[in-house]
C-alpha positions in Angstrom: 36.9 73.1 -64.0 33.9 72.4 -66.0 32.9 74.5 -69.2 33.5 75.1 -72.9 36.7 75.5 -74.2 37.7 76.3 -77.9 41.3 74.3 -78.8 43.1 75.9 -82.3 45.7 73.5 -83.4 47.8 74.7 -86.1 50.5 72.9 -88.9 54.2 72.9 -87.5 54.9 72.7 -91.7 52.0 75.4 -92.7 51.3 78.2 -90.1 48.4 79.2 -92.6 46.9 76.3 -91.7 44.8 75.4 -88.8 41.7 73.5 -87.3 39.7 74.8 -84.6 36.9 73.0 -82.4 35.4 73.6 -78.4 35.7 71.2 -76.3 33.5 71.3 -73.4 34.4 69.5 -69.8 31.8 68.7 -67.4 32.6 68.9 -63.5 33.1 65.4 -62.2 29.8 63.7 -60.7 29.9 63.1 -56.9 29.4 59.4 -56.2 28.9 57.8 -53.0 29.8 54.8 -51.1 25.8 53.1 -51.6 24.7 50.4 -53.8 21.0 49.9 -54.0 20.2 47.1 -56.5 23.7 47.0 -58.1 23.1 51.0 -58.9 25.8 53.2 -57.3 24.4 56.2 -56.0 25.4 59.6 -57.4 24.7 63.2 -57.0 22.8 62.7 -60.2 19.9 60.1 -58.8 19.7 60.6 -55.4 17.0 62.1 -55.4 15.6 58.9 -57.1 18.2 56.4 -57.2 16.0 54.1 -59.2 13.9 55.6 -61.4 11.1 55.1 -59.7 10.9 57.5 -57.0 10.8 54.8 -54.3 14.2 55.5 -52.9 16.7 58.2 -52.3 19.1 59.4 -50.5 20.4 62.2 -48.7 24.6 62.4 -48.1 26.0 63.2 -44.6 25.9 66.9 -43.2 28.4 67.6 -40.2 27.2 65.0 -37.7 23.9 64.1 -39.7 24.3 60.6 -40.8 23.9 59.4 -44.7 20.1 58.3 -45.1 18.5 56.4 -47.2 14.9 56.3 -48.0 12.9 53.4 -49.2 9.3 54.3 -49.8 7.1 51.0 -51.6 10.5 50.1 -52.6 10.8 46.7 -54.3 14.3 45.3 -54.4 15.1 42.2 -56.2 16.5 42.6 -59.5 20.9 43.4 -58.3 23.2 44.8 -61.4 26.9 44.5 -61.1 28.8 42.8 -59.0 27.7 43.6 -55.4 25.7 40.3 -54.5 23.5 42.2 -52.3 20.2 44.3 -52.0 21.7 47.0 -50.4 25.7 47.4 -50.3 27.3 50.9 -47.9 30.6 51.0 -47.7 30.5 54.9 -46.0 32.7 55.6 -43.3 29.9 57.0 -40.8 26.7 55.4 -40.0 23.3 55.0 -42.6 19.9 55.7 -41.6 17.6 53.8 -42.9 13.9 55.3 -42.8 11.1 53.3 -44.0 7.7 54.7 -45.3 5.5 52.0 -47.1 6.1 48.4 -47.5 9.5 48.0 -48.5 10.7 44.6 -50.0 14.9 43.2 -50.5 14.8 40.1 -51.8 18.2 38.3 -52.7 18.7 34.7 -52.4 19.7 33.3 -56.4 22.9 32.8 -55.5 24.3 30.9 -51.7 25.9 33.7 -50.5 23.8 36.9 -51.2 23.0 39.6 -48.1 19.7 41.8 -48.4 21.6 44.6 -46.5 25.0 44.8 -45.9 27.0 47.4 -44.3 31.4 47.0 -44.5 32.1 49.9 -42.4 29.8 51.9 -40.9 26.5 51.2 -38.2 23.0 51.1 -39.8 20.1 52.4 -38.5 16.6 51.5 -39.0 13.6 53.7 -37.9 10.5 55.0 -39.9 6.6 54.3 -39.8 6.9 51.8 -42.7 7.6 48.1 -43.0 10.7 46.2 -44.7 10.4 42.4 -45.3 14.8 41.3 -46.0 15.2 38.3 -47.9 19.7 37.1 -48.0 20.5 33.7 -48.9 23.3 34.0 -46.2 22.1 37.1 -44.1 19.0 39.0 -44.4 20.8 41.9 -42.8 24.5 42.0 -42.3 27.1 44.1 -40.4 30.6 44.0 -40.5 32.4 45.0 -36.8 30.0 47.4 -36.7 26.5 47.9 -34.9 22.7 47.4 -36.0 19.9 49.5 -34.0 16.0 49.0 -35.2 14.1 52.0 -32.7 11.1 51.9 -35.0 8.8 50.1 -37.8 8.2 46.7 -38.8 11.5 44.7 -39.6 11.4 41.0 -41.4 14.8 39.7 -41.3 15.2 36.5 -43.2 18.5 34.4 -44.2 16.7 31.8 -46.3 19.9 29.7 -47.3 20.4 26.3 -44.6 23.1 27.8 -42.6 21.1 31.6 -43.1 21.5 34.4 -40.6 18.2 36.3 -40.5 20.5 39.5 -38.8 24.4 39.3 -38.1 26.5 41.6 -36.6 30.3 41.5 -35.4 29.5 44.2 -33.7 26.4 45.1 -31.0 22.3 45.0 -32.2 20.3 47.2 -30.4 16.3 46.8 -30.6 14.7 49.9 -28.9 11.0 50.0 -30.5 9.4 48.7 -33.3 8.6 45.2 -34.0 10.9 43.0 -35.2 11.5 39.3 -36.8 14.2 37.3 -37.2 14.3 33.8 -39.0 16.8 31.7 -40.5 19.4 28.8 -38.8 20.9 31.3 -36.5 18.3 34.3 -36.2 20.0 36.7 -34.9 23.8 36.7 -34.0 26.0 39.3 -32.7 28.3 40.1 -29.9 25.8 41.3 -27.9 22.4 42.3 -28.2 19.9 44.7 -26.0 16.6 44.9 -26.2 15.0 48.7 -24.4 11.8 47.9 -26.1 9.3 47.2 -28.9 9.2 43.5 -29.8 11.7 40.6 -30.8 10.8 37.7 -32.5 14.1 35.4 -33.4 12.7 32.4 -34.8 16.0 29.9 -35.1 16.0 26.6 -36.5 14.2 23.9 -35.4 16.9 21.3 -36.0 19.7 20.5 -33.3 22.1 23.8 -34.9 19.3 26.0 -34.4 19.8 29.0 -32.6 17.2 32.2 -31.8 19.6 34.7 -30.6 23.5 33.5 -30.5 25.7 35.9 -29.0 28.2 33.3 -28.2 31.9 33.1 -29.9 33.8 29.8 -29.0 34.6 30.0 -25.2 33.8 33.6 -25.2 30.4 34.9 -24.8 28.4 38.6 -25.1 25.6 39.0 -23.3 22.2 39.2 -24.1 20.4 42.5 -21.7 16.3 42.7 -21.8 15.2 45.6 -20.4 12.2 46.5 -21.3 9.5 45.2 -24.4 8.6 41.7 -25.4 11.0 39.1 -26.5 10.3 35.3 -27.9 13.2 33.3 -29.2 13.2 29.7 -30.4 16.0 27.3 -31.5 16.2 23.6 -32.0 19.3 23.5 -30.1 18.7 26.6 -27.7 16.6 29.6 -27.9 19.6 31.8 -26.6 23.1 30.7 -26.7 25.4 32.9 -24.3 24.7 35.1 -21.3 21.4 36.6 -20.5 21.0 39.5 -18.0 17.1 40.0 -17.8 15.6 43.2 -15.8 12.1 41.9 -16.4 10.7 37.9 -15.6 10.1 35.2 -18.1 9.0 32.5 -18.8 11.3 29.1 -20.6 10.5 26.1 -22.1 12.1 22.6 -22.9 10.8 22.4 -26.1 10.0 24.9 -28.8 6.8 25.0 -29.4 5.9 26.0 -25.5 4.3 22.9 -24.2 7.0 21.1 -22.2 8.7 22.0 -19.1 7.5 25.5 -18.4 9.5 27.0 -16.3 9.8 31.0 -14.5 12.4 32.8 -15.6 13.4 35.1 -12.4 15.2 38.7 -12.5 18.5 38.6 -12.7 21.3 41.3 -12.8 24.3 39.0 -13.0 25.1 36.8 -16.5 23.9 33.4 -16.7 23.2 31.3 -19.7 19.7 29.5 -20.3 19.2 26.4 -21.9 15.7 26.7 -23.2 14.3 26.4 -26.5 11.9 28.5 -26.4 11.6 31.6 -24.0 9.1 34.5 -23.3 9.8 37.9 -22.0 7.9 39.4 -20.3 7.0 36.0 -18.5 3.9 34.4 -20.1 0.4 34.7 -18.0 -2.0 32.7 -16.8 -5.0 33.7 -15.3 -6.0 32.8 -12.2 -10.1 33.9 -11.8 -12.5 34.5 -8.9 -15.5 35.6 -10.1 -18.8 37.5 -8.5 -21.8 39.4 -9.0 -22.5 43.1 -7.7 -24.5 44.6 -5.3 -26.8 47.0 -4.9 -26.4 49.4 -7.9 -24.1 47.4 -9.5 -26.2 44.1 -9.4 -26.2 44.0 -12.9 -22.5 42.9 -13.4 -20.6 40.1 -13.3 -16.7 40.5 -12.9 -13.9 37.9 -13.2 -11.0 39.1 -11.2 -7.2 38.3 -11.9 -4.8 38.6 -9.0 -1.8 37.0 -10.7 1.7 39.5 -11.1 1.5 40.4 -15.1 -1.6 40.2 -16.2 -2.7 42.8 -19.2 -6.4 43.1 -18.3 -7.4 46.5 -17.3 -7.2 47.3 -13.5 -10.5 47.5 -11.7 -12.1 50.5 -11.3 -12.4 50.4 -7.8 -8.9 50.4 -7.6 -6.2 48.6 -6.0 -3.8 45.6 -8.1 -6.5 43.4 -9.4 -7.4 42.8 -13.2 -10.8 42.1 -14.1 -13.1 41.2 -17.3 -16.5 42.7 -16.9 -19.8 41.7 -18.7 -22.9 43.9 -17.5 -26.5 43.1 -17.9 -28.4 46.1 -19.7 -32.2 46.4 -18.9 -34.8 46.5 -21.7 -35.8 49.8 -22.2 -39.3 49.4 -23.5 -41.8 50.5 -21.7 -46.0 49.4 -22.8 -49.0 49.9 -20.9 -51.3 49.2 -23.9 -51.2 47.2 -26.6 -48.3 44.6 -27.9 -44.6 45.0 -27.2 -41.4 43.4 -26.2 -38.1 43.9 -25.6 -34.8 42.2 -24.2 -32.1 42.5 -22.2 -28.4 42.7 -23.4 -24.8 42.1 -22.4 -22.9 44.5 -22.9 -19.1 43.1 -22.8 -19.7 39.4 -23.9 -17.3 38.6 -26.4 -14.6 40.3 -24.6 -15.4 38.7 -21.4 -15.3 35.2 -23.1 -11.8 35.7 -24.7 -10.3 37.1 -21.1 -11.8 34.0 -19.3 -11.8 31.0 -21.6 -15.2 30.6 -20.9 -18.3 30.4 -23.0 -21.1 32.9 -21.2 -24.1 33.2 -23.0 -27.3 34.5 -23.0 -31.0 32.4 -22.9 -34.1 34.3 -23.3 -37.4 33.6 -21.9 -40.8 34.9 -22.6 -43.3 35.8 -20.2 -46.6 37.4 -21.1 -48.2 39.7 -18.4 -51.6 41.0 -20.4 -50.2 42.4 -23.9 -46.7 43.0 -22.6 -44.6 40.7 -23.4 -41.5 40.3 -20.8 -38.2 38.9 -21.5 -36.2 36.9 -19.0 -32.5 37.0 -19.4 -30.6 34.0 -18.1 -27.0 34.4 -17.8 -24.9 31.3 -17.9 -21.0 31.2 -17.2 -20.0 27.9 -18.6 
């Protein structure tokens, strides 16, 4: 046990002789299974592992996971010989919070992860942002699973043959928004997506692969729920079965201008041989457009019928989507003397982004006695 001690040895040839000193013993530091830059983390500077307080951590209570914290963390510089940003080797899973933007950055030597985990599922949630950087994974995970519910996740595996996040086991993306990059982006044995946003940008040459869930002659499956996904590979934007609750929209090339095709519902596993794809399915408008009556003779709506469009609905009710631009009367007034005023539109610019179109506004004077009168022209190009 840990304390001060006073040790008296004495002569075996002179019992009148003797030395004395203390000796003191300190308890035995509690280290745990976490490297963050190539410094272990101990009881000692969890509470600020580097010296900067930008990142600690808090052990495991009962069934509370471990948790790490990065907050404007800056990872690049690795001491001893764990070749990665982040090495766990705990036996139950790591939370990962983010607060800040957080950077890992590993990639001066080929085979060097940003995270890694041996034994145990990582979790990723927080308000923050973390940008990963790996020569060979930006985020790795041994037989175990990877689930992002929240923040802003770069995932990068830099080096030609990179993972941007691997996992022998499952990846699970439930909110946030998240990127993946690198030959492979993603690659796991399976991978669901409940929501948030996926972005798995694979390589454009013929290896490339967005989201790979495919081992040999035996493939996972690839479930999308719910959120937005986009995936690109120079081979295929998903390699292995795809179960999709929500339409798409796939293409035969990746930057999305050949041979668009709809991506239909489907509850059974099927593979599809795109290189690029789009959940939910991309939109294109298809406008009618006409001016009100009555008291709403001022406006001019553009009305979307088309399944998936993100304009709002119309007020009036019903399915259809519109983009409004309303014509606001002058509101000067002059029975004597000089004064003018204009009309306005309210709505313009946002009516011109919904539409494609390029509505403006000309103005023309007319003088009636010392009044001048404005009249606006509306024209819907």
């Amino acid at each position: 046990s840990a304390g001060t001690a006073t040790v008296t040895a004495t002569s075996n040839a002179d019992s009148t002789k003797s030395a004395s000193c203390d000796v003191t013993v300190n308890a035995a530091v509690t280290e745990y299974p976490l490297w963050v830059g190539g410094v272990q983390v101990t009881e000692e500077n969890a509470a600020n592992v580097l010296g900067d307080s930008k990142v600690s951590f808090t052990p495991a209570n009962g069934d509370t996971p471990s948790t790490l914290t990065l907050n404007g963390a800056n990872i690049s510089t690795v001491l001893g010989g764990k070749n990665c940003g982040i090495n766990y080797e705990g036996n139950n899973a790591l939370n990962i919070v983010l607060t800040g933007a957080n950077t890992i950055k590993k990639t001066d030597s080929s085979f060097a992860n940003g995270i890694y985990s041996k034994k145990s599922a990582i979790n990723i949630s927080g308000t923050g942002s973390l940008d990963v950087y790996g020569s060979a994974y930006g985020i790795e995970a041994d037989d175990v699973d990877i689930t992002i519910s929240s923040g802003t996740v770069n995932s990068v595996g830099t080096g030609s043959t990179g993972f941007g996040i691997y996992s022998n086991g499952n990846i699970y993306v439930a909110g946030g928004t998240v990127t993946a990059g690198g030959n492979a982006a993603i690659r796991s044995k399976n991978l669901t997506v409940t929501g948030g946003t996926l972005i798995a940008e694979g390589g454009t040459g013929t290896s490339g692969v967005g989201i790979n869930v495919k081992r040999g002659f035996t493939s996972g499956t690839i479930t999308i729920s719910s959120g937005d996904v986009i995936a690109v590979g120079g081979y295929q934007a998903f390699q292995g079965d795809v179960i999709n609750s929500i339409k798409g929209t796939g293409w035969t090339d990746i930057e999305g201008t050949a041979g668009k095709t709809d991506i239909a519902v489907s509850t059974e596993n099927r593979e599809l041989t795109y290189k690029k794809v789009q959940f939910p399915a991309a939109h294109t408008h298809s406008f009618t457009y006409s001016v009100g009556t009555g008291s709403g003779a001022n406006t001019i709506t553009a009305t979307c019928s088309v399944d998936g469009c993100s304009l709002p609905l119309s007020s009036e009710g019903g399915t259809d989507h519109v983009a409004t631009l309303t014509i606001v009367a002058p509101t000067l007034t002059t029975y004597g003397g000089t004064g003018n005023a204009a009309a306005t539109l309210n709505g313009l610019s946002d009516f011109n982004t919904a539409t494609g179109k390029a509505t403006k506004a000309n103005s023309h004077k007319r003088r009636c006695r010392n009044v001048v009168i404005i009249v606006l022209c509306v024209y819907v190009l």
